[in-house]
C-alpha positions as CSV (number, residue, x, y, z in Angstrom):
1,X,-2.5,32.2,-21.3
2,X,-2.7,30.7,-17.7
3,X,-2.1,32.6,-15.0
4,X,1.2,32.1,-12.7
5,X,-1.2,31.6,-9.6
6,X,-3.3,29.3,-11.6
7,X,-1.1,27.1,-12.7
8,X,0.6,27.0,-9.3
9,X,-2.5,25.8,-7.9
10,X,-3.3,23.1,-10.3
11,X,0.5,22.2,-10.1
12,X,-0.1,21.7,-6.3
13,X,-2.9,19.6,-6.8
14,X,-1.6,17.6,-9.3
15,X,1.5,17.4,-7.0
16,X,-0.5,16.4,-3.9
17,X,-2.6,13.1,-5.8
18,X,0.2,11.8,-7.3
19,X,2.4,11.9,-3.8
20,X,-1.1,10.1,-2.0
21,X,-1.5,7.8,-5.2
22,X,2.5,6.5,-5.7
23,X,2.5,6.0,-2.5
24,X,-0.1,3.2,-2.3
25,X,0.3,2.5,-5.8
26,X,3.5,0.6,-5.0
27,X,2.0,-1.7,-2.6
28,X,0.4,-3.0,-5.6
29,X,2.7,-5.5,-7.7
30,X,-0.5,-6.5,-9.9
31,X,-1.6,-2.9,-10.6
32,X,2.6,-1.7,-10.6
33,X,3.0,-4.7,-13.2
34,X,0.0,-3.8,-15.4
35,X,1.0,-0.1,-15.6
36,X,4.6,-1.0,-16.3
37,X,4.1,-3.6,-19.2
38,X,0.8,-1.5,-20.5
39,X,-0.8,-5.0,-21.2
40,X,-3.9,-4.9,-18.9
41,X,-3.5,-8.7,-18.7
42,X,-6.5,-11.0,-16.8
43,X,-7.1,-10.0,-13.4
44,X,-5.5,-13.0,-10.6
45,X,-2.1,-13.5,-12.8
46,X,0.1,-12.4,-10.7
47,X,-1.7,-14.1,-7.5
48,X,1.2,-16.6,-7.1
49,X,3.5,-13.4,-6.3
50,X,4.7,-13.2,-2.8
51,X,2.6,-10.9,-1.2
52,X,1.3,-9.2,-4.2
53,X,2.9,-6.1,-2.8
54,X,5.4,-5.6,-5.2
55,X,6.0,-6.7,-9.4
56,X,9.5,-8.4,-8.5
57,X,10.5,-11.9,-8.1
58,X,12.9,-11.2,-5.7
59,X,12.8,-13.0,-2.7
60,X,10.7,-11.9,0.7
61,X,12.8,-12.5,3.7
62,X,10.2,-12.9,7.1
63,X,11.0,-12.9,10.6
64,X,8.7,-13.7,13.4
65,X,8.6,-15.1,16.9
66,X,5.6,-17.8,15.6
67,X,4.7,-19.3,12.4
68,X,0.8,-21.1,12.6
69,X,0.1,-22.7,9.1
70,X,-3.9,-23.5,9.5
71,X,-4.8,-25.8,6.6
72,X,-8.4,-25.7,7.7
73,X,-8.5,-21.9,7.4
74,X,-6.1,-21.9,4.4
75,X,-4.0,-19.3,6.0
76,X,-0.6,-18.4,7.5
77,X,-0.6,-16.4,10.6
78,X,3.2,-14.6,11.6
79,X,3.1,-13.5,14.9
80,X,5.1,-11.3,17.0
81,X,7.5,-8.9,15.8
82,X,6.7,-9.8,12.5
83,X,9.2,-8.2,10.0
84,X,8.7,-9.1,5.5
85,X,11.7,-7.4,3.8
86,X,11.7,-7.8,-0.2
87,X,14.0,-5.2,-2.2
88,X,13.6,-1.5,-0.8
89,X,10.0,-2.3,0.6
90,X,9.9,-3.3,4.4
91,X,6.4,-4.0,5.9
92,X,6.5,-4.4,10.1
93,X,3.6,-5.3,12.4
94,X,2.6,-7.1,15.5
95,X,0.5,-9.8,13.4
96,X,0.6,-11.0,9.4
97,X,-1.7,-13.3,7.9
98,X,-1.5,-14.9,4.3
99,X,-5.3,-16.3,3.3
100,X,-4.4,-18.3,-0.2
101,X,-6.8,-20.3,-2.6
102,X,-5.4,-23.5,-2.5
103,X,-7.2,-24.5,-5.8
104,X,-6.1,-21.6,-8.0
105,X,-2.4,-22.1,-5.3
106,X,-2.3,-18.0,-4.9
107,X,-2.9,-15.5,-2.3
108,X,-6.2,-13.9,-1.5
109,X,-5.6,-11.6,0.8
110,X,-3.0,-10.3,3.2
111,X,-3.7,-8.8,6.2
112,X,-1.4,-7.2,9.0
113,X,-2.2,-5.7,11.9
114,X,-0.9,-4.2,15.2
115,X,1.2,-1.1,14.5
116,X,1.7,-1.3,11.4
117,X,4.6,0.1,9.5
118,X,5.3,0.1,5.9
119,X,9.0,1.8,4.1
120,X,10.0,1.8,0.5
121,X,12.3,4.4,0.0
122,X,11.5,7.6,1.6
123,X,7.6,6.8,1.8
124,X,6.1,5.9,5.0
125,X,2.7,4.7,5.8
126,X,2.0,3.8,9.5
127,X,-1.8,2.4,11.3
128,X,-3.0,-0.4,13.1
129,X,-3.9,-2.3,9.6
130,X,-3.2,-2.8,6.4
131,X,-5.3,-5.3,4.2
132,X,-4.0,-6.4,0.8
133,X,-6.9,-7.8,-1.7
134,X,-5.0,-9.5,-4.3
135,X,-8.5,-10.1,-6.2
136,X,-10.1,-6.8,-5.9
137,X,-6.3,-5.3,-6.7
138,X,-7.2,-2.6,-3.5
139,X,-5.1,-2.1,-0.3
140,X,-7.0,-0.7,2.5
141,X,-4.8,1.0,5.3
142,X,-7.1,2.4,8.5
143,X,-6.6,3.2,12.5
144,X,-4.9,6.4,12.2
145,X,-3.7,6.1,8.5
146,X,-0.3,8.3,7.9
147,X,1.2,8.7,4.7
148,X,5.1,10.6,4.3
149,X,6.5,11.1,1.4
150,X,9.9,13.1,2.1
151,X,7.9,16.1,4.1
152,X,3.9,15.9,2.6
153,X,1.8,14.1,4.9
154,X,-2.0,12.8,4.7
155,X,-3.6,11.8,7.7
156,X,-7.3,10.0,8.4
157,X,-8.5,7.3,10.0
158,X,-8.8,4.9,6.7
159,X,-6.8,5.1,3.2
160,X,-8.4,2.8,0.7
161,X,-6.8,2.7,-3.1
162,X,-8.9,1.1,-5.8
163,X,-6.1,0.0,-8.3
164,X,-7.8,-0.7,-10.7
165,X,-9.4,2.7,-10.9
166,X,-6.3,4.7,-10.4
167,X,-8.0,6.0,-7.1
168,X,-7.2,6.8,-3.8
169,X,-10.0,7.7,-1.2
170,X,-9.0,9.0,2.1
171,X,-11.7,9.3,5.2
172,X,-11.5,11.3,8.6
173,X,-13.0,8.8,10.1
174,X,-16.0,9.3,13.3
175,X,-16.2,13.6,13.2
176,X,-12.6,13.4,12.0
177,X,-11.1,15.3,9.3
178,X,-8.2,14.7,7.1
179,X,-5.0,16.4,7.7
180,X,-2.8,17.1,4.6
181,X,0.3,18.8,4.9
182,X,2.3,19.7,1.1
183,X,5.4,20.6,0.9
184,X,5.5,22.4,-2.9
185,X,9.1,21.4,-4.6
186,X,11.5,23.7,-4.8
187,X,12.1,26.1,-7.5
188,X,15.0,25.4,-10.1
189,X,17.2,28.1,-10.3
């Protein structure tokens, strides 16, 4: 039999991952899709979503104060005040900018930058950049990373989550450390 202390501490753990790994997981619309349907389909179907933050269809509202379409450097660059709203998940930053393949007509990779915000829900993640990699199915968040979720916290200088590995990796950056605060839930009566 396990002891109380024991399994406290490996609830804790278990507790602390999965509040790092939902977190970023739900960027994710290809990796939140494959878990979801359980199909492991061909890695790039879902590059025609919006974003390839999240697995609806719903709509992504975007405001800016510029819109630059570059042909040439197959990208879109939303600047100032930039604002992309789609369902519960609300992504904020000073600069956005969509890369697509225009042969395979999908995204590549989305990149925002400039204090950067991102809430679903009562998740936070806040840093000076966030880069979505639709092929590689990772989402890189660095310059003073925070994650919240309700009152646990992770701090570093970079968050990178391999979706496809069911991993999160998060670094203190130059002589920094990481900073986790947990918050264990609350006991049922």
């Amino acid at each position: 039999m396990e002891s109380r202390e024991k399994r406290m501490t490996r609830d804790y753990k278990i507790y602390l991952f999965m509040a790092c790994f939902l977190f970023i997981f739900t960027l994710s619309g290809e990796a939140q899709e494959r878990k979801a349907s359980g199909k492991g389909e061909e890695r790039g179907t879902s590059m025609a979503k919006p974003f390839g933050l999240m697995s609806s269809r719903a709509p992504i509202d975007m405001t800016s104060d510029t819109v630059e379409a570059s042909q040439k450097q197959n990208s879109v660059t939303f600047k100032g005040n930039v604002v992309a709203r789609q369902e519960d998940f609300t992504l904020y930053a000073n600069t956005l900018v969509i890369y697509y393949d225009p042969d395979a007509k999908g995204i590549k990779t989305v990149v925002a930058s400039g204090n950067v915000k991102i809430v679903q829900l009562e998740r936070r993640a806040t840093g000076q950049k966030v880069t979505f990699k639709q092929e590689d199915n990772q989402v890189q968040l660095e310059g003073n990373a925070v994650l919240r979720e309700g009152e646990n916290v992770i701090r570093g200088d970079r968050v990178t989550c391999y979706m496809d590995e069911d991993r999160c990796v998060v670094e203190g950056g130059k002589g920094g450390r990481v900073n986790t605060t947990i918050t264990p839930p609350q006991k049922e009566p």
